[in-house]
C-alpha positions as CSV (number, residue, x, y, z in Angstrom):
1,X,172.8,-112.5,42.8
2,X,169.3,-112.9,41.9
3,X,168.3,-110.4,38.9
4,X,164.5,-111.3,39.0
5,X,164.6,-110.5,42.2
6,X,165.6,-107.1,41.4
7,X,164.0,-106.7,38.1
8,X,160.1,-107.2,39.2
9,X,159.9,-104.0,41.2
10,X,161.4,-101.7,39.5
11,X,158.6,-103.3,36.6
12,X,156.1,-102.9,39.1
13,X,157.2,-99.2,40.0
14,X,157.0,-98.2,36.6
15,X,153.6,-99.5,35.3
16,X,152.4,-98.2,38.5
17,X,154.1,-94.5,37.7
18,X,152.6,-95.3,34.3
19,X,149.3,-95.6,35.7
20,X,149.7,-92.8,38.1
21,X,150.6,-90.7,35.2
22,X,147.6,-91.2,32.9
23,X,144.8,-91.0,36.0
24,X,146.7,-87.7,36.5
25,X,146.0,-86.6,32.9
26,X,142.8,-88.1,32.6
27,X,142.0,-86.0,36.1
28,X,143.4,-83.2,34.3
29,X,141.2,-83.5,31.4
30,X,138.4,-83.8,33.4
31,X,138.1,-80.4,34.9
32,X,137.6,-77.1,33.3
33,X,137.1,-73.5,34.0
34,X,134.8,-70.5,32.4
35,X,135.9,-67.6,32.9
36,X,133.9,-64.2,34.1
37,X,133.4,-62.7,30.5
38,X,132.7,-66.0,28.9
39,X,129.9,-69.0,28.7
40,X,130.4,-72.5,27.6
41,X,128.6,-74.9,25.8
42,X,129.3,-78.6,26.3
43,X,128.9,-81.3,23.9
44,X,128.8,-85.4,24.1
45,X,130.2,-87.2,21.2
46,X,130.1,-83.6,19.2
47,X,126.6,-83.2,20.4
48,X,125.2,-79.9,22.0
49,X,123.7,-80.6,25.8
50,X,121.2,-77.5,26.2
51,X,121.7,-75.1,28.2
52,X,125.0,-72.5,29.3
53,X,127.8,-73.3,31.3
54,X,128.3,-70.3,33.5
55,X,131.5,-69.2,35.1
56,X,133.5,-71.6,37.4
57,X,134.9,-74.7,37.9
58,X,132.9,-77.8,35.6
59,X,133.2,-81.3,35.4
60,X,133.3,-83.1,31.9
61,X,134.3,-87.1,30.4
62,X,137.2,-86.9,28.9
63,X,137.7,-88.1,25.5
64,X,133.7,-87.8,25.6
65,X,132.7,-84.5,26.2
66,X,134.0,-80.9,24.9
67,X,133.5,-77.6,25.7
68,X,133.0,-74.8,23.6
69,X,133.9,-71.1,25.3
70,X,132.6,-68.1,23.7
71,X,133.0,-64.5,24.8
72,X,130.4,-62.6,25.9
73,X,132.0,-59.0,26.7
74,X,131.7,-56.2,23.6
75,X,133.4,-57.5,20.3
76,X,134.4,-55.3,17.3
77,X,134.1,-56.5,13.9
78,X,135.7,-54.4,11.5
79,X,136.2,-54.5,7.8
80,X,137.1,-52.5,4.7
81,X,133.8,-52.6,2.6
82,X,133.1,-51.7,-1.1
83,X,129.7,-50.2,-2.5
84,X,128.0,-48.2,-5.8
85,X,126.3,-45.3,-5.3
86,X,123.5,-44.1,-7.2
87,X,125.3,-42.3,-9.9
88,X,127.2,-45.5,-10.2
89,X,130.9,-44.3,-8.2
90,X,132.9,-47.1,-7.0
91,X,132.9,-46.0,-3.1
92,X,135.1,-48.0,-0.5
93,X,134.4,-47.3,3.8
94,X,135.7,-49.0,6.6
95,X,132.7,-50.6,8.5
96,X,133.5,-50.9,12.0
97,X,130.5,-52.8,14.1
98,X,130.6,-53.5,18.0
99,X,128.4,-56.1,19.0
100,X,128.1,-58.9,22.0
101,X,126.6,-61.9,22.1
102,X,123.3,-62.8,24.6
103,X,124.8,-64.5,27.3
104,X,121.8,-66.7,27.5
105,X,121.7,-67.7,24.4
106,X,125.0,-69.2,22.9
107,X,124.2,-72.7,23.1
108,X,121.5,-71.8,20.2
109,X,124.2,-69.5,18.5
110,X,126.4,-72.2,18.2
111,X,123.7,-74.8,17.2
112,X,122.9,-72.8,14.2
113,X,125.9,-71.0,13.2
114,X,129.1,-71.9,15.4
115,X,132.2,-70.4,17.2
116,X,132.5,-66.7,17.2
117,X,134.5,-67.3,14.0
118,X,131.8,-68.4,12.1
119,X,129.3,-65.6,13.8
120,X,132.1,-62.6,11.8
121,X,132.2,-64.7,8.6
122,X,129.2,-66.3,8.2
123,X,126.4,-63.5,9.7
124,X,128.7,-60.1,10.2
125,X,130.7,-59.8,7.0
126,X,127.6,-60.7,4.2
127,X,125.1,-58.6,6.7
128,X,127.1,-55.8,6.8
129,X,128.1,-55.9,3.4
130,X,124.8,-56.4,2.0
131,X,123.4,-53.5,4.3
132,X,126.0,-51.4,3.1
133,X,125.7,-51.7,-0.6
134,X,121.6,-51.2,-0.5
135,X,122.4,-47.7,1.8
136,X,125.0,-46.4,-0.3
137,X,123.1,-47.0,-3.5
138,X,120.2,-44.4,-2.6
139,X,122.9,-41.9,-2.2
140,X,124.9,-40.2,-5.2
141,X,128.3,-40.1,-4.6
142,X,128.7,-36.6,-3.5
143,X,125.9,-36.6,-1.2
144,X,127.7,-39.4,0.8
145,X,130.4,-37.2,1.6
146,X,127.7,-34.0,2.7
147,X,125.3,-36.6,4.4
148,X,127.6,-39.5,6.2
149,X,125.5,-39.6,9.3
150,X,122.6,-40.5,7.6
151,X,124.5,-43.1,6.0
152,X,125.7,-44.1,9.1
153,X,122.5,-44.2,10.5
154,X,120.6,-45.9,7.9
155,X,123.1,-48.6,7.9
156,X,123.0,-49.2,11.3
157,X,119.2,-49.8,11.0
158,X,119.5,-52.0,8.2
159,X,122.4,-54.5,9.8
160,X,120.2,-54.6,13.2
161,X,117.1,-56.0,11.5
162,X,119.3,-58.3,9.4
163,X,121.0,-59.3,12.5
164,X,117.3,-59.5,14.5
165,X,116.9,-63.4,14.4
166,X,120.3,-64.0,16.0
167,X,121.5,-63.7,19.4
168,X,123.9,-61.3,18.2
169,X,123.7,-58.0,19.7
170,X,124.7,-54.8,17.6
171,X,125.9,-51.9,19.7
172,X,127.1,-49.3,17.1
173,X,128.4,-49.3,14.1
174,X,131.1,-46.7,12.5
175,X,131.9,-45.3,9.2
176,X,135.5,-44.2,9.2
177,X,136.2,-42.7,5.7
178,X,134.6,-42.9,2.2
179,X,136.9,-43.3,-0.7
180,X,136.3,-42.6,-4.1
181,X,138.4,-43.1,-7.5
182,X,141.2,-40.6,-7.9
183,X,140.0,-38.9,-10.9
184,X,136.4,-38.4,-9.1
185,X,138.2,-37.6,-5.6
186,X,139.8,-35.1,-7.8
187,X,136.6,-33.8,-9.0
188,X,135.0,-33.5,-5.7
189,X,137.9,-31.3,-5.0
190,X,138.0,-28.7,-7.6
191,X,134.1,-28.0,-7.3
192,X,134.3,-27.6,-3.4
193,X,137.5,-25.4,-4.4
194,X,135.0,-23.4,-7.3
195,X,132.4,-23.2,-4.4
196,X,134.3,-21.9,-2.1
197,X,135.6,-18.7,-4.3
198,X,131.6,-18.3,-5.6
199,X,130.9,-18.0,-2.1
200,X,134.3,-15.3,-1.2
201,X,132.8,-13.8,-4.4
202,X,128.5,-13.5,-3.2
203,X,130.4,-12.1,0.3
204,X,132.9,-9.7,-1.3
205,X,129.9,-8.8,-3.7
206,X,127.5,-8.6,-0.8
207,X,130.0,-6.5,1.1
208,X,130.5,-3.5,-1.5
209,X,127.0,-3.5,-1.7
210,X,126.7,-2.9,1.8
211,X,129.4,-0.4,2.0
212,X,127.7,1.5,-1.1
213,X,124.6,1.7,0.9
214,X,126.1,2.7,4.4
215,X,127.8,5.6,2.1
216,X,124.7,6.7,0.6
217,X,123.0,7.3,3.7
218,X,125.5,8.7,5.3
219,X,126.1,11.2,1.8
220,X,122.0,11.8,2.7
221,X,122.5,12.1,6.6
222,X,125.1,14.9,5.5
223,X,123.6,16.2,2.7
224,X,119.8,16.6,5.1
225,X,122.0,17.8,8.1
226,X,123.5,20.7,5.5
227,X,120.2,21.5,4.4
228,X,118.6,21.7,7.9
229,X,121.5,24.2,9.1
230,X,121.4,26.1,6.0
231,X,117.7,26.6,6.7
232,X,118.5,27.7,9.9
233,X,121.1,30.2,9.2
234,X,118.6,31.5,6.2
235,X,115.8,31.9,9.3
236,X,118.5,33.1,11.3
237,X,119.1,35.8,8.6
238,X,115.5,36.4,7.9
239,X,114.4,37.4,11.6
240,X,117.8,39.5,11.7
241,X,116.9,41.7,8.4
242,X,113.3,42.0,10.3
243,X,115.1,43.1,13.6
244,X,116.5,46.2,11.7
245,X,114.0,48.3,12.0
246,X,114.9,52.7,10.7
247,X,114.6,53.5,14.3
248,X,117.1,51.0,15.1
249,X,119.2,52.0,12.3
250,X,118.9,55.5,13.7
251,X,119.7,54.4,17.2
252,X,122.6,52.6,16.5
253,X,123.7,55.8,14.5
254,X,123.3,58.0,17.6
255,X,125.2,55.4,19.8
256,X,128.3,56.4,17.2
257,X,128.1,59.9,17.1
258,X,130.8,61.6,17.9
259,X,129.0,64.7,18.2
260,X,129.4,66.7,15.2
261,X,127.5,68.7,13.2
262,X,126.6,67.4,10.2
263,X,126.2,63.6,11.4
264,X,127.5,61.4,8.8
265,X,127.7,57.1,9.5
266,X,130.1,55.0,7.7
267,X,128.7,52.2,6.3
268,X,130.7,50.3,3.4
269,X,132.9,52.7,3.2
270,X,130.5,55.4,2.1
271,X,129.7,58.3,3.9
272,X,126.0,58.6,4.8
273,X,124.1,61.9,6.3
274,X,122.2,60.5,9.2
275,X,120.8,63.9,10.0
276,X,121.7,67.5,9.4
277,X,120.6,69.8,12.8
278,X,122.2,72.6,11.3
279,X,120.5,72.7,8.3
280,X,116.9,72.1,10.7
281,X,118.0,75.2,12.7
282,X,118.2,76.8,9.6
283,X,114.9,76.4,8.2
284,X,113.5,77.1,11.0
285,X,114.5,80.6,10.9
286,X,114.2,81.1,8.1
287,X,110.9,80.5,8.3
């Protein structure tokens, strides 16, 4: 039996696998894809080629070129941040920050400052630091708490002009909590808890004044409302005493007659001579 015979083509069959294999990888290598929410940026021999690789399918050397993806959808950067404020507190806030990057841009972002890695630690964390620390100093430590969203607010302004140059894009940026040293927290406490009883005080103070005034007037509603009907029963009494007139004393005498002679009326229990016809008749004969 003849070995070489049988020997060169398995050899044959496996260089050529051999080859097969590595044009396969090397094919493999040489495609790549971008993906919808995402822009590349190629480079040759660790040099940037301008301009943005947009999504699809792309060619590239292997072992020559390199790609570079970076995602362009909204990113949140979020860290827990420490400040002074003006009367010197130690204040700590989480910072959170959405941002994006331009789209159109990112072979210049990562010329100048590199992966999205680089964009959080090397332009996020020392702007948004830095920003934070010049706000919260112009506030004392009290007023941070009363006044947030104009922290909020003025830090947001300050990390959008730092962040200007770049093409980094700054959607909003979140304060999620202040913290203060426990003895000061402490503090903070018991003089909203004194504030809060001066103020149930000033109401319940405010309110017996009220109710001392509503019971005045309404002592002086009764007190005119007794005068007015007093005056009116003292009129009342006034044009009856001027109604009784001695006829009409003497009329409503007659009207209890009974018809006797001599004619008495009793009036408080005392027997009064209304009029004596008798005693007329009389002296008139006599006369």
């Amino acid at each position: 039996m003849n070995t070489q015979a049988i020997t060169a083509p398995k050899g044959k069959t496996t260089i050529a696998a051999a080859v097969v294999a590595v044009l396969a990888i090397i094919a493999w290598l040489s495609f790549y894809s971008i993906g919808p929410g995402e822009r590349g940026v190629l480079m040759t021999w660790g040099k940037i080629v301008p301009g943005v690789i947009m999504p699809g399918a792309h060619f590239k050397m292997p072992f020559v070129q390199t790609v570079a993806k970076f995602d362009i959808r909204v990113q949140k950067y979020q860290n827990l941040e420490a400040a002074a404020s003006k009367d010197l507190q130690d204040v700590h806030t989480n910072v959170a920050v959405n941002f994006h990057l331009d789209a159109k841009k990112v072979d210049a972002l990562y010329k100048k400052v590199g992966n999205i890695a680089d964009v959080e630690t090397k332009l996020l964390q020392p702007v948004v630091s830095n920003s934070l620390k010049a706000v919260v100093a112009e506030f004392n430590a009290e007023r941070l708490v009363e006044h947030r969203d104009d922290v909020r607010k003025g830090v947001d302004a300050a990390i959008r002009q730092e962040m200007a140059p770049y093409p980094v894009e700054i959607d909003a940026v979140n304060l999620t909590n202040f913290q203060f040293s426990g003895d000061y927290a402490r503090a903070i406490e018991a003089k909203q808890v004194a504030q809060q009883k001066a103020l149930q005080a000033q109401y319940d103070l405010q309110k017996a004044k009220t109710d001392a005034q509503q019971q005045v007037v309404q002592a002086q509603a009764h007190a005119q409302a007794t005068l007015i009907t007093a005056k009116a029963d003292a009129q009342a009494l006034e044009m009856k005493r001027k109604a009784v007139t001695p006829d009409l004393i003497l009329l409503n005498a007659v009207s209890k007659w009974d018809g006797k002679l001599p004619a008495t009326l009793v009036t408080n229990g005392k027997m009064l001579p209304v009029f004596d016809t008798s005693r007329k008749v009389a002296g008139t004969a006599d006369r």
